[in-house]
C-alpha positions, 0 to 999 in steps of 0.5 A: 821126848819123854814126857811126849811118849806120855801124852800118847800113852795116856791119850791112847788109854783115854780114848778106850773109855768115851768108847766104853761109856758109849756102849753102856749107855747104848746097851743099858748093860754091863755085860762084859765089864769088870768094876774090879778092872775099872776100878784099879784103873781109877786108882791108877790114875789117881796115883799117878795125879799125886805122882805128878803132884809130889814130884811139881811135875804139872804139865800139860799132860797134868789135864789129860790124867784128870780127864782119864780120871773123870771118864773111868770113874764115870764109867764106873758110876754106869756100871753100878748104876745099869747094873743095879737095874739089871739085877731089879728085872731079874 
């Protein structure tokens, strides 16, 4: 049951972030975002990778924390990237 539990909470976080990335890419901007935000959340993802890493608790669960990871931190690149961009128009 636990481990079921899990899968939702990760599942539910995951989805915010295709969300996230598509607003970005639609708007060109990062208006709103906080790389500081994002960035805690990137590490937290990692930590809880090495969590299940150390403790040989690698289930199915396993992949949808590297898809997290994969996402978020791509959101993040969009941040810097966009807000790069944004600060040459100015």
């Amino acid at each position: 049951m636990a481990e079921i539990l899990e899968l939702v909470m990760v599942l539910c976080f995951g989805l915010s972030w295709p969300i996230s990335i598509i607003k970005t890419l639609k708007t060109k901007s990062t208006a709103g975002k906080s790389p500081l935000f994002i960035g805690f959340i990137v590490l937290g993802y990692i930590c809880g990778i090495i969590s299940k890493i150390l403790s040989n608790n690698i289930t199915y669960v396993f992949v949808f924390y590297c898809i997290n990871l994969i996402t978020t931190s791509f959101d993040l690149c969009l941040h810097f990237y966009y807000r790069k961009k944004e600060s040459i128009i100015k």
